[in-house]
C-alpha positions as CSV (number, residue, x, y, z in Angstrom):
1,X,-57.6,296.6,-17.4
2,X,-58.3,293.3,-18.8
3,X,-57.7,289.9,-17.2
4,X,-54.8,288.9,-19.1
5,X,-53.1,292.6,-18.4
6,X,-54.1,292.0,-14.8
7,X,-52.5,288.7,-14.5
8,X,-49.4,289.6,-16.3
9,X,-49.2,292.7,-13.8
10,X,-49.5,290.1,-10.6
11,X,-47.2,288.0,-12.2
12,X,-44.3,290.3,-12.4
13,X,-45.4,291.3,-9.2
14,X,-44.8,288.1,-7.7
15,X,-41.7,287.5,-10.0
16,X,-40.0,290.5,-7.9
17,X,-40.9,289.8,-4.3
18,X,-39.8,285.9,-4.7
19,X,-36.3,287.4,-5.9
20,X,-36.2,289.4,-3.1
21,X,-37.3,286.8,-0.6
22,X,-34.3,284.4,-2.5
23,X,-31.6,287.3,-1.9
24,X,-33.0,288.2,1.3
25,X,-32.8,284.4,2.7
26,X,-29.7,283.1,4.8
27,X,-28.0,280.1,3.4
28,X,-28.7,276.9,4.2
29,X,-25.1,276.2,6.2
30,X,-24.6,272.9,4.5
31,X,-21.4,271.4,3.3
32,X,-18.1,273.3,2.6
33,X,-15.5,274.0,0.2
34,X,-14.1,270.5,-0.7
35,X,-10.3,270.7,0.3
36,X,-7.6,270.3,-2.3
37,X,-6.6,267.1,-0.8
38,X,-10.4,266.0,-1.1
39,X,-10.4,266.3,-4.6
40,X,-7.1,264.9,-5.2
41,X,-8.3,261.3,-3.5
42,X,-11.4,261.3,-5.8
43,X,-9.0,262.3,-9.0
44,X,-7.6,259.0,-9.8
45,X,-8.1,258.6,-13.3
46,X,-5.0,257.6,-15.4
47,X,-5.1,258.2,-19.3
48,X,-3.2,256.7,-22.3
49,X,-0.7,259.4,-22.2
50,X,0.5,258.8,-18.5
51,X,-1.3,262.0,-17.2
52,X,-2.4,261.0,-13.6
53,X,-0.3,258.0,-13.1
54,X,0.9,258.2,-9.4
55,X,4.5,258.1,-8.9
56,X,5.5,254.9,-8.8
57,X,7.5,251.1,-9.4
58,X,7.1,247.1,-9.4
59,X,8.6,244.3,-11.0
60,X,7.1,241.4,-12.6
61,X,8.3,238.9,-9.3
62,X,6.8,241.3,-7.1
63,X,3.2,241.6,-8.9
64,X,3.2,237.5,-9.2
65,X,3.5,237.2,-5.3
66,X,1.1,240.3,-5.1
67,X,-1.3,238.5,-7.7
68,X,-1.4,235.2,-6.4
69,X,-2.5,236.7,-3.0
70,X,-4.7,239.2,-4.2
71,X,-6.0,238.2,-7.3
72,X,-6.1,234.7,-8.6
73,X,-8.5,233.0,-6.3
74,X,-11.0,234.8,-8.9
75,X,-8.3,235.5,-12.4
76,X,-6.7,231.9,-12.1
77,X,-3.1,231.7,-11.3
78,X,-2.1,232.5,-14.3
79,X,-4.9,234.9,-15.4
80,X,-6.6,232.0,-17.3
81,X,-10.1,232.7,-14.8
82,X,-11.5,230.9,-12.2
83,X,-15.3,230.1,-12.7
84,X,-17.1,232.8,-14.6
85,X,-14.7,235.4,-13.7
86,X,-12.6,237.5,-16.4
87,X,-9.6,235.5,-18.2
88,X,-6.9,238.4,-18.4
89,X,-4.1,236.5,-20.5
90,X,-4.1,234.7,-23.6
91,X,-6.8,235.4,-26.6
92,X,-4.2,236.5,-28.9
93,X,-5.2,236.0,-32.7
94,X,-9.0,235.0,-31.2
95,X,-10.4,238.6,-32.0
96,X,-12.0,237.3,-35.2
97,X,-13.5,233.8,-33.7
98,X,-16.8,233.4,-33.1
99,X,-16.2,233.4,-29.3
100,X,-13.1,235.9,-29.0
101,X,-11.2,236.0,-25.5
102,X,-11.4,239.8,-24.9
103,X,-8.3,239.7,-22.6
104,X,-5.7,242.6,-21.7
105,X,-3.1,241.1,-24.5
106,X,-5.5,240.5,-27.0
107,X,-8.4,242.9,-26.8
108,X,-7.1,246.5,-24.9
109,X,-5.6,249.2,-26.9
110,X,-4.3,251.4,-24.1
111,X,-2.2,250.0,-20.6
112,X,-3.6,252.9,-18.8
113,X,-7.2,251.1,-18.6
114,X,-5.3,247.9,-16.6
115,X,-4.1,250.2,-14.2
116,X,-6.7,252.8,-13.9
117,X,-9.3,249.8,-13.2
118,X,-6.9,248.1,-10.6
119,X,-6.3,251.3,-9.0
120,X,-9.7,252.1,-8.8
121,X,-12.0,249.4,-7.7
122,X,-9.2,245.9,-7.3
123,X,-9.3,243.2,-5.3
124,X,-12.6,242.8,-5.6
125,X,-14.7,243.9,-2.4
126,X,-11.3,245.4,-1.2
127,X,-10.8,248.6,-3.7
128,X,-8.2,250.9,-2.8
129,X,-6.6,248.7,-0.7
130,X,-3.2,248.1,-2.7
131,X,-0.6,250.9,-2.9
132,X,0.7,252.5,-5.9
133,X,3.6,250.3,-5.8
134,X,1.9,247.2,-5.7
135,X,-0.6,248.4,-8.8
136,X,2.5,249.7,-10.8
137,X,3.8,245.5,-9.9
138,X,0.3,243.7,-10.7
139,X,-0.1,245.5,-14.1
140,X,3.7,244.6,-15.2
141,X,2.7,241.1,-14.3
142,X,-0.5,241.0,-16.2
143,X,2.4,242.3,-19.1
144,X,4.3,239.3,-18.8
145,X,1.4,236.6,-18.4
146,X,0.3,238.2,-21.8
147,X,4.0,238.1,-23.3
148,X,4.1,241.9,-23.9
149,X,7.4,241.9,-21.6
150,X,9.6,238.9,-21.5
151,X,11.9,239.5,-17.9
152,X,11.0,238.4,-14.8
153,X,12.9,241.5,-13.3
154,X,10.9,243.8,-15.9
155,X,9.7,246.7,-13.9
156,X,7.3,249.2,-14.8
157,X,7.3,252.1,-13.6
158,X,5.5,256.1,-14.2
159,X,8.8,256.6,-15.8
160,X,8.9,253.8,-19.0
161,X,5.1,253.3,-18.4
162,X,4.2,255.2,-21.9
163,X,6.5,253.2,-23.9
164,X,4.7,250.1,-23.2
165,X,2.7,249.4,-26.5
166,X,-0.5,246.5,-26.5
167,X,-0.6,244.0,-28.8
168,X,-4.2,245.7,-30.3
169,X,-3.9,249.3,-30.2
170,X,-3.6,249.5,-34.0
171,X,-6.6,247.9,-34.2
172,X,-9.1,250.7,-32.5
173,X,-10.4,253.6,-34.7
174,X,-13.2,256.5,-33.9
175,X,-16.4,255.5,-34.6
176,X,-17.4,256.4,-38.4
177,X,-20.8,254.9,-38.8
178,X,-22.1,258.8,-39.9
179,X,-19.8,258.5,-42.9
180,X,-19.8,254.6,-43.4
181,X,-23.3,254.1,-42.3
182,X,-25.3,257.0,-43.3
183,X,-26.5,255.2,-46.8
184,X,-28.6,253.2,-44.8
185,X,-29.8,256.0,-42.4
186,X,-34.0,256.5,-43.5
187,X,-35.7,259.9,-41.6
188,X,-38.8,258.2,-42.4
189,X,-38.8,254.1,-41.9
190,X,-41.4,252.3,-43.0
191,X,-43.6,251.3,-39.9
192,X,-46.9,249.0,-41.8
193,X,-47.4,246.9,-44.5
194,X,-43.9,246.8,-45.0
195,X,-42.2,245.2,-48.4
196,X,-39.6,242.7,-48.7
197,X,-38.7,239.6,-47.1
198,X,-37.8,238.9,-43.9
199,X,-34.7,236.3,-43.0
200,X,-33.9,235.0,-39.9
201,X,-30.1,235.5,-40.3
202,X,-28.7,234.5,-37.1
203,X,-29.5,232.2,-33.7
204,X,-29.1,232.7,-30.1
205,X,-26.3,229.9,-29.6
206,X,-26.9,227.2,-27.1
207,X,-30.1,228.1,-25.6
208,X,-32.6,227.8,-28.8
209,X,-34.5,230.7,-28.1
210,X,-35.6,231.6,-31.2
211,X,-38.6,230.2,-32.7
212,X,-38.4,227.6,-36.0
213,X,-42.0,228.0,-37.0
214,X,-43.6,232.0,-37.8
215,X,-46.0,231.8,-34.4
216,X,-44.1,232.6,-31.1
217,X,-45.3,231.4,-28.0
218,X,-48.1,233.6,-26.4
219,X,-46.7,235.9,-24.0
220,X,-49.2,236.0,-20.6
């Protein structure tokens, strides 16, 4: 028999007893079946078409109190920001400045994100810790901060949640760069001795990073 027939042979050999040893072996005895309540707590995601909002009601008043408490020592009273924290109202018409304010009125497409987010990991350092009620509350005052609901006594609920529609959802659209982009796509990009000129189209802003003259500063 030659070698390679011999190996082959101890090989399948070994293949079949390390099977057997595997079916053979008693398990481990770690961990359990998680319980359906265990999985419920972890499934907490909300999407734009209600499905896995939480029962559930606040009004505008309520969320201010609940916000002010809560909320605004980092978002600003009035969701404007405090520090470098994230401005949540205002922005609307920015989205095409040079420095757009990405904020829940102007930016978000969908009101499920607000309330999956707060749900899931607000206040900050204390996640988890407001109930269902006072989320539903928050997120309809973050509406009216952002004028997407004018009354005070607004209150959102699971119920009316899906009718509320943001300022920018028009604007969003699945990404098409194979179609729109795929004139530019090369399988094979040139990597030396490369032709055509090279422009320096845009600047870092503020810092002055990049370099005026053609030689960079030697890196160490």
């Amino acid at each position: 028999m030659s070698k390679l027939a011999k190996f082959a042979a101890a090989a399948a050999v070994f293949g079949v007893m390390a099977s057997a040893v595997a079916q053979s072996a008693p398990k481990l005895g770690l961990g359990r079946v998680a319980l359906p309540e265990e999985i419920k707590a972890w499934d907490t995601d909300v999407r734009p078409d209600g499905k896995g909002l939480p029962p559930g009601k606040g009004t505008v008043k309520q969320g201010d109190e609940i916000f002010q408490a809560q909320c605004a020592s980092c978002h600003g009273e009035f969701g404007e920001g405090a520090g470098r924290w994230p401005v949540l109202a205002g922005g609307a018409g920015s989205l095409k400045a040079d420095r757009p304010d990405k904020t829940i009125g102007s930016f978000w497409p969908d009101l499920s994100t607000a309330f999956d987010y707060i749900h899931r990991a607000m206040p900050y350092g204390n996640a988890h810790s407001l109930s269902d009620d006072e989320v539903y509350a928050v997120v309809a005052y973050l509406l009216s901060l952002n004028d997407i609901v004018k009354d005070d006594n607004f209150e959102l609920s699971d119920k009316n949640f899906t009718s509320i529609k943001m300022p920018n959802a028009g604007a969003f659209f699945d990404d098409d760069r194979e179609t729109s982009e795929k004139q530019f796509w090369n399988k094979n990009p040139c990597m030396k001795d490369c032709s055509g000129e090279v422009k320096v189209t845009g600047r870092a802003m503020n810092v002055d990073v990049t370099p005026d003259n053609k030689d960079g500063p030697k890196v160490e």
